[in-house]
KOLNUDREN-375020 format. One record per residue (C-alpha): residue number from 1; residue in one letter; z, x, y. Coordinates in pm, whole numbers, plus 50000, padded with zeros to 5 digits. Last residue first. Layout:
<atoms>
<atom><n>NUM</n><res>A</res><z>Z</z><x>X</x><y>Y</y></atom>
...
</atoms>
This chain:
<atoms>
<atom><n>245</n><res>X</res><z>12310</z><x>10508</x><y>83472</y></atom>
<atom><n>244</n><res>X</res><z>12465</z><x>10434</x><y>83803</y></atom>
<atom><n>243</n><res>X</res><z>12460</z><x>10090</x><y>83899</y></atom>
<atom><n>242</n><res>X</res><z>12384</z><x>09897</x><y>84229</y></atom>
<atom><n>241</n><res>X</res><z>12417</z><x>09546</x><y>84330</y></atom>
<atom><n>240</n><res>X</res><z>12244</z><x>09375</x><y>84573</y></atom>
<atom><n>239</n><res>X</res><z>12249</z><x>08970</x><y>84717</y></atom>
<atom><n>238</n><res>X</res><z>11986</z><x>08868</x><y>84999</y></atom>
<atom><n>237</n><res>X</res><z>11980</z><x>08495</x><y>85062</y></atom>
<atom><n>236</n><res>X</res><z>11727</z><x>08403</x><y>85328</y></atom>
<atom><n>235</n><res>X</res><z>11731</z><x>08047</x><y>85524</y></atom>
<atom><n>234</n><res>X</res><z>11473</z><x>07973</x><y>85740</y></atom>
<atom><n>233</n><res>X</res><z>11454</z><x>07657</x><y>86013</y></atom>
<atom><n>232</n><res>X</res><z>11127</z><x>07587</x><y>86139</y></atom>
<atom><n>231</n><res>X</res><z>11035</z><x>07612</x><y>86499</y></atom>
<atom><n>230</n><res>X</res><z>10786</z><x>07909</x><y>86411</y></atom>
<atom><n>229</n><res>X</res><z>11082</z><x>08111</x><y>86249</y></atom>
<atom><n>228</n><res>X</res><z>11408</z><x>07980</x><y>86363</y></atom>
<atom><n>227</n><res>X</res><z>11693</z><x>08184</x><y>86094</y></atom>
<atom><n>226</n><res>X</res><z>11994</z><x>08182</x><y>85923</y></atom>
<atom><n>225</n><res>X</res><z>12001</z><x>08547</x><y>85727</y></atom>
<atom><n>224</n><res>X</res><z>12296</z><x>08589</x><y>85441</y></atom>
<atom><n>223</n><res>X</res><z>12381</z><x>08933</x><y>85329</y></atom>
<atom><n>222</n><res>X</res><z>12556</z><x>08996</x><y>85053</y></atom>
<atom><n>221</n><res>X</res><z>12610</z><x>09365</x><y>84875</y></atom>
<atom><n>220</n><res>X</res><z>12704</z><x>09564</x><y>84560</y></atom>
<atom><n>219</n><res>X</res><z>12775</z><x>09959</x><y>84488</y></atom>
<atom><n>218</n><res>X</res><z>12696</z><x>10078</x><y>84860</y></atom>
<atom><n>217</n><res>X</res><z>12656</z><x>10422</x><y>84774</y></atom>
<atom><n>216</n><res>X</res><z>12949</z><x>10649</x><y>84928</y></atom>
<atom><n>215</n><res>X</res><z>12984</z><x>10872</x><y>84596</y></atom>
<atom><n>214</n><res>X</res><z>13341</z><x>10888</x><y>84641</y></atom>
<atom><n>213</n><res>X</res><z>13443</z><x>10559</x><y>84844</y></atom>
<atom><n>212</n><res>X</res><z>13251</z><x>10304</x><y>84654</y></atom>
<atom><n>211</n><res>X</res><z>13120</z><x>10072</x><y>84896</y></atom>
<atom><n>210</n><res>X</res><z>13144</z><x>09699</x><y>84864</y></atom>
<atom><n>209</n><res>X</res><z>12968</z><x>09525</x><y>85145</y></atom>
<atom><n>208</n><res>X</res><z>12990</z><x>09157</x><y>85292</y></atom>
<atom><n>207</n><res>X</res><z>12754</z><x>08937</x><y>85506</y></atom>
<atom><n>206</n><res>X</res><z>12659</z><x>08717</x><y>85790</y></atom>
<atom><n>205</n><res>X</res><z>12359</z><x>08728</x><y>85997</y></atom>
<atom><n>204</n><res>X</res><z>12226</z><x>08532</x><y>86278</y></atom>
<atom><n>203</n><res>X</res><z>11926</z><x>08385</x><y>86420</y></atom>
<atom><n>202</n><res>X</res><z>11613</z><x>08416</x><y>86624</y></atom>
<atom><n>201</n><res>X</res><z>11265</z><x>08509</x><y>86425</y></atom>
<atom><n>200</n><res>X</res><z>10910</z><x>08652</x><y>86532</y></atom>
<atom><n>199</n><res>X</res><z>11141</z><x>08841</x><y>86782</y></atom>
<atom><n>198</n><res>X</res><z>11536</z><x>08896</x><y>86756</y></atom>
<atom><n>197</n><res>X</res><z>11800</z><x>08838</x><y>86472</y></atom>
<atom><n>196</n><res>X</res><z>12169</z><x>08863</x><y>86469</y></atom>
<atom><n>195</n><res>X</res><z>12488</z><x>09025</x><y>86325</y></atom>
<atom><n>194</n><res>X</res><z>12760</z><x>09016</x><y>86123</y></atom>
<atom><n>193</n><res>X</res><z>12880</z><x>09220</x><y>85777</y></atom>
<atom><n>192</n><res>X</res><z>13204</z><x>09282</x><y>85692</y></atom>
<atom><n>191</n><res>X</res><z>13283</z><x>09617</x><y>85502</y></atom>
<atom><n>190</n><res>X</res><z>13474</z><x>09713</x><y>85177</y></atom>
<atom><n>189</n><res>X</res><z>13572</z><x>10011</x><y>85110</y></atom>
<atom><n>188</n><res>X</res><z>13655</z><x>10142</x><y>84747</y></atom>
<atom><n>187</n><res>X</res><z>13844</z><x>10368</x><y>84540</y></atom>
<atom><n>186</n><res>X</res><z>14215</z><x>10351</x><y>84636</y></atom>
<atom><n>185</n><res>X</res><z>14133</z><x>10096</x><y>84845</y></atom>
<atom><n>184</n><res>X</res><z>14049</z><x>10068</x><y>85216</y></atom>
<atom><n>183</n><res>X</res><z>13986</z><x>09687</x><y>85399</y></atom>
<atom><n>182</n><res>X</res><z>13759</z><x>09496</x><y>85638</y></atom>
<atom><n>181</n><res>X</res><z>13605</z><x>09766</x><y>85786</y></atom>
<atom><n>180</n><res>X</res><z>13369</z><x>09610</x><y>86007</y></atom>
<atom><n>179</n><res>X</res><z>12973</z><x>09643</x><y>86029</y></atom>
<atom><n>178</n><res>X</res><z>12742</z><x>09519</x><y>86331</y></atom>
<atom><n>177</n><res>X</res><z>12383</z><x>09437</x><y>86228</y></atom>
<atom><n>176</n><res>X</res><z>12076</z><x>09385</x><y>86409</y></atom>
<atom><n>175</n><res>X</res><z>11783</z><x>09311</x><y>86301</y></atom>
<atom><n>174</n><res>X</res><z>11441</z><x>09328</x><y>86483</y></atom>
<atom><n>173</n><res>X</res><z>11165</z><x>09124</x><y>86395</y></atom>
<atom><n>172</n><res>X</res><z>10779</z><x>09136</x><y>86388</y></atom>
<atom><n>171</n><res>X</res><z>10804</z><x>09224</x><y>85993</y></atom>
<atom><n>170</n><res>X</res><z>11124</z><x>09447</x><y>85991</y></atom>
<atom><n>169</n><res>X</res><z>11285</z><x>09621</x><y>86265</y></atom>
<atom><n>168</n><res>X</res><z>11642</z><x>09777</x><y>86178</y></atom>
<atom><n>167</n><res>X</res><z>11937</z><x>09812</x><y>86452</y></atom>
<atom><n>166</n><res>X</res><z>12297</z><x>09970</x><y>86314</y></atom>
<atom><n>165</n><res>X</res><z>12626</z><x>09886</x><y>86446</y></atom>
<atom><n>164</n><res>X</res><z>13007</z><x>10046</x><y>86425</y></atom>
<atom><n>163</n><res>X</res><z>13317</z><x>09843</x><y>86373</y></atom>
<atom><n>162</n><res>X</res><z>13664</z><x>09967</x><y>86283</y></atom>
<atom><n>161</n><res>X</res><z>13927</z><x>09735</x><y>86159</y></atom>
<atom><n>160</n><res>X</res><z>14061</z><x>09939</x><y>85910</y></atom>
<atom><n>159</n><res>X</res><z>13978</z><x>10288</x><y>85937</y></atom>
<atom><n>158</n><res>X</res><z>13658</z><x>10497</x><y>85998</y></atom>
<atom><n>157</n><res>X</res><z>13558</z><x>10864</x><y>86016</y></atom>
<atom><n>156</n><res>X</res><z>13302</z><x>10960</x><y>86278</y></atom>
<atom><n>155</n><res>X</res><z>12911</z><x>11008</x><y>86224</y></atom>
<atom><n>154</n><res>X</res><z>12914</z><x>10629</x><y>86153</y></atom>
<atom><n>153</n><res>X</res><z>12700</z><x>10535</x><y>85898</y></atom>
<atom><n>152</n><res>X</res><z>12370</z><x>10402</x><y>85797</y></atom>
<atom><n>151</n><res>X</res><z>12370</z><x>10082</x><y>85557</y></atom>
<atom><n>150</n><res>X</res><z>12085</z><x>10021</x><y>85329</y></atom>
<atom><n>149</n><res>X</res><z>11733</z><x>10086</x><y>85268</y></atom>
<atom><n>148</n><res>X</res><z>11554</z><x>09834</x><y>84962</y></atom>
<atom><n>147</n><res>X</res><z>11495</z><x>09580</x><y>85177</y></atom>
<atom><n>146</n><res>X</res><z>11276</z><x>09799</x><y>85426</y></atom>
<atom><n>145</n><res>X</res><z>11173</z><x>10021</x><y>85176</y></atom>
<atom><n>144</n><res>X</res><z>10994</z><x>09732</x><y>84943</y></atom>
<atom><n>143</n><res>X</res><z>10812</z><x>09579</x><y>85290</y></atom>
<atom><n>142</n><res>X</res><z>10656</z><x>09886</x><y>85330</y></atom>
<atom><n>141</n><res>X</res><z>10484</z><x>09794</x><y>84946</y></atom>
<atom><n>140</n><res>X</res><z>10321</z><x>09499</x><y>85109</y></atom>
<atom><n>139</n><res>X</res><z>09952</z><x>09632</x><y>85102</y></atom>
<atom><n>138</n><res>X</res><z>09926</z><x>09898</x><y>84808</y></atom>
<atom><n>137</n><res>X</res><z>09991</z><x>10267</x><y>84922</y></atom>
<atom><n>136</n><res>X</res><z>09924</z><x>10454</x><y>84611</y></atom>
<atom><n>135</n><res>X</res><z>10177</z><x>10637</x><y>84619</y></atom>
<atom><n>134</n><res>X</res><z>10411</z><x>10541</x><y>84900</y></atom>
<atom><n>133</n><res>X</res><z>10571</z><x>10843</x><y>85161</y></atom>
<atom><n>132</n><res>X</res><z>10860</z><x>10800</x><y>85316</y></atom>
<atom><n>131</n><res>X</res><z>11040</z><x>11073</x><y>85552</y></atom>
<atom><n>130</n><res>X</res><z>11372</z><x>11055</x><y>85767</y></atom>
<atom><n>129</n><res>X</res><z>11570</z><x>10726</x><y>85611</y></atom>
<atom><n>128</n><res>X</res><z>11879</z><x>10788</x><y>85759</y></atom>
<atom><n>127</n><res>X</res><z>12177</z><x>10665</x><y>85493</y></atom>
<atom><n>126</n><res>X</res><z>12477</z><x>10924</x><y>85688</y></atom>
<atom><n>125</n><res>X</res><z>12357</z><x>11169</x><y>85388</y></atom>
<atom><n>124</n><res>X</res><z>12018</z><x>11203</x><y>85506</y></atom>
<atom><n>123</n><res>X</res><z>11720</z><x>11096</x><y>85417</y></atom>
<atom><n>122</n><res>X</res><z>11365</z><x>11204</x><y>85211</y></atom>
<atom><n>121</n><res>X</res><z>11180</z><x>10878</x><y>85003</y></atom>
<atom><n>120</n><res>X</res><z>10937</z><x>10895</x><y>84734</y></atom>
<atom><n>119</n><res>X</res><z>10824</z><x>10545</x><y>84661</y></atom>
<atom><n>118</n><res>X</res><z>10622</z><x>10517</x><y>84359</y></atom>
<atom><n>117</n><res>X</res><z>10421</z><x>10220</x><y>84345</y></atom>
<atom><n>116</n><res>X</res><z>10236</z><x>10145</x><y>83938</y></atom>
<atom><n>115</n><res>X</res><z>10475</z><x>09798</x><y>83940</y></atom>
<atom><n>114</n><res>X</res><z>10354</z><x>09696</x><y>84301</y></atom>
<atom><n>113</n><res>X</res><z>10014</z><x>09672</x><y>84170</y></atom>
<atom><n>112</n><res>X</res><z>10100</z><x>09369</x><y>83991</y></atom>
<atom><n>111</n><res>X</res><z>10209</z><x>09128</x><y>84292</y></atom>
<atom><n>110</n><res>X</res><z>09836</z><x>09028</x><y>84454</y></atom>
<atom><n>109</n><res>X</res><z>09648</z><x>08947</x><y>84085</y></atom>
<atom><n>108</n><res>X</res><z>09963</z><x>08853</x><y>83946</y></atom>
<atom><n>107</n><res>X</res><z>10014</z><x>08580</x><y>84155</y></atom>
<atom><n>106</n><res>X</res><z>09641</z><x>08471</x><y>84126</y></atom>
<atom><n>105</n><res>X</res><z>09722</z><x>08504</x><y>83718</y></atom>
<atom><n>104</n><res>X</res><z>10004</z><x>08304</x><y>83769</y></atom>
<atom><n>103</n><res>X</res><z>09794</z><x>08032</x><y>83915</y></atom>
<atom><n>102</n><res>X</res><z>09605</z><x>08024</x><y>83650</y></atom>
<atom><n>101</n><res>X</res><z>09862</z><x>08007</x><y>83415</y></atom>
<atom><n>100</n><res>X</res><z>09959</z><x>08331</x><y>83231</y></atom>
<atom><n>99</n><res>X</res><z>10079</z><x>08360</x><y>82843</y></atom>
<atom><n>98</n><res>X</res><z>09799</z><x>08486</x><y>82766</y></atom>
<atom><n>97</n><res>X</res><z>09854</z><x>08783</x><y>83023</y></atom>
<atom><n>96</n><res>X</res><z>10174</z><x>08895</x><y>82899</y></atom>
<atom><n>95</n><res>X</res><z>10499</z><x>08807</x><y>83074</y></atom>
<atom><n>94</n><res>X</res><z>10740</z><x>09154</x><y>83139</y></atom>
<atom><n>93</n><res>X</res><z>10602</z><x>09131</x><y>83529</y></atom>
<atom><n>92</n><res>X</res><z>10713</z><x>08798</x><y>83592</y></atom>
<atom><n>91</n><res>X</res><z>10494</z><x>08559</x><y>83842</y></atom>
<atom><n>90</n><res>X</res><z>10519</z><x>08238</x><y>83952</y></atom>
<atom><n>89</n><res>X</res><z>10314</z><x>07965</x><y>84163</y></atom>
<atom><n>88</n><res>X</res><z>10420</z><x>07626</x><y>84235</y></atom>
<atom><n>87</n><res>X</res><z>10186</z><x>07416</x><y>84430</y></atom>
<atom><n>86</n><res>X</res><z>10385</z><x>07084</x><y>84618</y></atom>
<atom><n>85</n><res>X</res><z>10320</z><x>07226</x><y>84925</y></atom>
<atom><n>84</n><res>X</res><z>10514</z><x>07543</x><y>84858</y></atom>
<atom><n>83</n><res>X</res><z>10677</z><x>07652</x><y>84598</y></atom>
<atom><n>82</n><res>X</res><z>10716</z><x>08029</x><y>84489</y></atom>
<atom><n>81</n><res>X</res><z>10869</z><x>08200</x><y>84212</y></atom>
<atom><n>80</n><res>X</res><z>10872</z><x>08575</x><y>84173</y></atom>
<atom><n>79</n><res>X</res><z>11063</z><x>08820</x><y>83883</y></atom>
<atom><n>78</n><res>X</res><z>10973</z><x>09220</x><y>83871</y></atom>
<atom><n>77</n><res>X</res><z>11082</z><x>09480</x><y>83657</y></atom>
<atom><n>76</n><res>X</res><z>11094</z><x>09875</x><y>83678</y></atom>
<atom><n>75</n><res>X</res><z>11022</z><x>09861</x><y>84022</y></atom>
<atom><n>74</n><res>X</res><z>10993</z><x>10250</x><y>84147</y></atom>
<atom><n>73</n><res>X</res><z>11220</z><x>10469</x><y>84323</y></atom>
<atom><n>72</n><res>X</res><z>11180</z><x>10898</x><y>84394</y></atom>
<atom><n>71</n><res>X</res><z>11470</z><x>11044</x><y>84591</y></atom>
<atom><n>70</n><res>X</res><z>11479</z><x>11302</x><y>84800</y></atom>
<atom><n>69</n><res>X</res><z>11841</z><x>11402</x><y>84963</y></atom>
<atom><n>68</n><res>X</res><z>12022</z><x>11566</x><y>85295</y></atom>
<atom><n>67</n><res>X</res><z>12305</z><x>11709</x><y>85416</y></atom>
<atom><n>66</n><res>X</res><z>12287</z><x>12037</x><y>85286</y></atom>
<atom><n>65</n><res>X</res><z>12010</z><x>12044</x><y>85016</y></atom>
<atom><n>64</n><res>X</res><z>11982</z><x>11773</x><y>84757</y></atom>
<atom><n>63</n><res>X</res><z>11653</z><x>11716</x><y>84508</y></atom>
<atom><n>62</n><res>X</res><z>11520</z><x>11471</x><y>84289</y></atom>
<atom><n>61</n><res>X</res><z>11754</z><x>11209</x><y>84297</y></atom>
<atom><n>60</n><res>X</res><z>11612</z><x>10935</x><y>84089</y></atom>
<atom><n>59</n><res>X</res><z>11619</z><x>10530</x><y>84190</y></atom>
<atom><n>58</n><res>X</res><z>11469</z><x>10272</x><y>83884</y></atom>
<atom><n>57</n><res>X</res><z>11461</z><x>09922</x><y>84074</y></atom>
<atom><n>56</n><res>X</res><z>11495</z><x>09577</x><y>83939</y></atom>
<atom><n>55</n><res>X</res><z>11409</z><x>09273</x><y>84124</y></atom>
<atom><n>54</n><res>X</res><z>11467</z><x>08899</x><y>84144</y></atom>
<atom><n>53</n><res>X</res><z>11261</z><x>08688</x><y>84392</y></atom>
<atom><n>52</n><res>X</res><z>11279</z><x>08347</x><y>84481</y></atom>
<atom><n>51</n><res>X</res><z>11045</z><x>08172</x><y>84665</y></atom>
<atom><n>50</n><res>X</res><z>11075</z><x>07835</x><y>84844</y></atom>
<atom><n>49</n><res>X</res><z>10876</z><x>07636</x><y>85073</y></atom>
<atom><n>48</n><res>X</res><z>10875</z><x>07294</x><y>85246</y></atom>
<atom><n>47</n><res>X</res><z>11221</z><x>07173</x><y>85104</y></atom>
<atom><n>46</n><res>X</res><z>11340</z><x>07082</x><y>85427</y></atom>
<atom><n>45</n><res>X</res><z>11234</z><x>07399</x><y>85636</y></atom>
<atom><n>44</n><res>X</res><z>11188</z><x>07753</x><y>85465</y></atom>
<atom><n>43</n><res>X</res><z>11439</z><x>07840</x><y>85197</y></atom>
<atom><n>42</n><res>X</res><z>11418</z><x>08222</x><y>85063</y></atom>
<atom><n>41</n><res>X</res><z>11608</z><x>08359</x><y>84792</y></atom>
<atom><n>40</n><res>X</res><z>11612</z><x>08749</x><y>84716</y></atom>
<atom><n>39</n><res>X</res><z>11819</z><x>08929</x><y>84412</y></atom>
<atom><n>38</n><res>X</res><z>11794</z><x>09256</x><y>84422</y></atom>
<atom><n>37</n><res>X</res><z>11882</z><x>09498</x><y>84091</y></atom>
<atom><n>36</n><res>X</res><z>11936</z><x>09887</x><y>84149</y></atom>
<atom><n>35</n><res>X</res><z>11982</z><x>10115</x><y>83898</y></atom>
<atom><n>34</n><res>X</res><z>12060</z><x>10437</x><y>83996</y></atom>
<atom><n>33</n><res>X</res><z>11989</z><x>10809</x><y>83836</y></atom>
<atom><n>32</n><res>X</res><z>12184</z><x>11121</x><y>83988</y></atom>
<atom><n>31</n><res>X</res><z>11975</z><x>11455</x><y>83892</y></atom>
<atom><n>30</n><res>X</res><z>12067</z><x>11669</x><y>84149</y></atom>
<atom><n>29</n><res>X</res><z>12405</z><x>11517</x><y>84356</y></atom>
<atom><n>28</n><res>X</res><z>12422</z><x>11239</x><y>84563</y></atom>
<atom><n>27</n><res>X</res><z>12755</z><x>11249</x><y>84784</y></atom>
<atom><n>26</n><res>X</res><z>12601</z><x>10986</x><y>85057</y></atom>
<atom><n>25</n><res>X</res><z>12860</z><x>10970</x><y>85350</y></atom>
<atom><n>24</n><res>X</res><z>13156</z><x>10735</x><y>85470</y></atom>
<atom><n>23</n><res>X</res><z>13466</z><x>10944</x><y>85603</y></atom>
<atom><n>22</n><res>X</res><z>13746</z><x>10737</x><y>85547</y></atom>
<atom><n>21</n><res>X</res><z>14062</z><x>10669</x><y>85748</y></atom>
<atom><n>20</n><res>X</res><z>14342</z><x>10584</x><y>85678</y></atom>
<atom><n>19</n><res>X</res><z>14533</z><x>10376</x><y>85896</y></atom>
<atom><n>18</n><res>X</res><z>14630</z><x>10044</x><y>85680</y></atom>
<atom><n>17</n><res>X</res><z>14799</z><x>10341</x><y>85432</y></atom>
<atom><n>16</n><res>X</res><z>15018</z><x>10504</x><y>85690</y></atom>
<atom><n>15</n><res>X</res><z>15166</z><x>10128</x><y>85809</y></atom>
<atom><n>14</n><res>X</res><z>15203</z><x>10042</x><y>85476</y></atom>
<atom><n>13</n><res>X</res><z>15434</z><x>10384</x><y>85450</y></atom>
<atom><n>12</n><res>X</res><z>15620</z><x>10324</x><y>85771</y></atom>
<atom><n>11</n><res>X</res><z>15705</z><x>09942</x><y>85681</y></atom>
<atom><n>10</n><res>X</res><z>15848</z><x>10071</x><y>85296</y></atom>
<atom><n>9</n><res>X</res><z>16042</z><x>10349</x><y>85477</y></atom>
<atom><n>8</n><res>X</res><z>16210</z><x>10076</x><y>85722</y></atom>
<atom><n>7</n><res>X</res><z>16298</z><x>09859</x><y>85473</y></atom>
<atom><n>6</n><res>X</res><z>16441</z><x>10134</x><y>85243</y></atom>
<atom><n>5</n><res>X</res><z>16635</z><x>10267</x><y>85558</y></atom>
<atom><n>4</n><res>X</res><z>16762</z><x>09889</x><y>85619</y></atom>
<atom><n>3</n><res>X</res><z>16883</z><x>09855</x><y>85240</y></atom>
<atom><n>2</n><res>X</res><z>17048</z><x>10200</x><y>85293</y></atom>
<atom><n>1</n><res>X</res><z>17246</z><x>10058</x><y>85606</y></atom>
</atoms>
């Protein structure tokens, strides 16, 4: 009889912890500093272009009021390698310029002004971007919001096995992304990610999330794109990871 009770105790306190629920929200407080470091790797067709990209971002809240946040980023270091038809082209922002091929110096030419953007950027604390503003506003820095932005969440708390969705357009495309709870730790939650792609590109997303459950930024992520762009098949690795300094 007391074995059974302990039995029956132990089932009625995993059930308890599988069902608690979390409510997900940015905690950012005055003066928070981030790290952020993206690694990006894209595969177009059978071999027929390449480019990897590794970044690091400097992320400083400037303000918080209520329930929302302004935050100034800006690329502290910047990594790019590109192949295609047989050229290869590179450029690393901590390289000086005599040690610069001439086609790192073309690379340069286009990527370098992205190290003087500042991106000042106003949201809320479910991850709503509501205000961005670029200084100066050098062609391609958009795209540096739209990768940089991450998950919005649920106005509702969430438990185990919960799924919500969230729709971003990006480049002629629109992504769509479901999340699951996969699982609740003591200080963590980690989230499936699945989805598909619409527009310029058709194809589907896969993914993981690792959330840290106080501050609710999303501490490291993988997302994996499998796309049909033009009839030819494109693969883009996404992996994040952030760090607070």
């Amino acid at each position: 009889m007391k074995n059974l009770l302990v039995v029956l105790l132990l089932g009625i306190t995993m059930v308890s912890v599988g069902q608690e629920k979390v409510l997900l929200r940015l905690n950012y407080e005055k003066g928070d500093v981030y790290e952020m470091k993206m690694e990006i790797a894209q595969k177009m067709g059978a071999g027929l272009m390449t480019m990897n990209t590794e970044m690091t971002m400097h992320q400083e809240i400037k303000a918080v009021s209520d329930n929302t946040y302004e935050s100034d980023m800006k690329i502290t270091n910047m990594v790019m390698n590109v192949a295609q038809g047989g050229q290869f082209m590179s450029y690393d922002s901590s390289k000086k310029e005599e040690e610069l091929s001439p086609t790192d110096e073309v690379m340069k030419a286009q990527m370098a002004p992205m190290m003087k953007v500042l991106i000042t950027t106003k949201g809320d604390n479910l991850g709503k971007v509501i205000e961005t503003k670029i200084e100066p506003n050098v062609p391609g820095a958009n795209n540096l919001t739209q990768q940089s932005s991450n998950v919005v969440y649920p106005e509702k708390e969430v438990s185990v096995g919960d799924t919500w969705s969230m729709n971003k357009d990006a480049n002629g495309m629109k992504l769509n992304f479901v999340y699951k709870v996969n699982s609740i730790t003591a200080k963590n939650v980690l989230l499936d990610i699945s989805g598909n792609v619409e527009g310029v590109g058709t194809g589907n997303i896969t993914g993981t999330m690792n959330i840290d459950k106080k501050t609710g930024v999303a501490l490291t992520s993988k997302i994996e794109m499998l796309m049909k762009v033009q009839g030819q098949d494109l693969t883009t690795n996404m992996n994040m990871t952030i760090t607070k300094k």
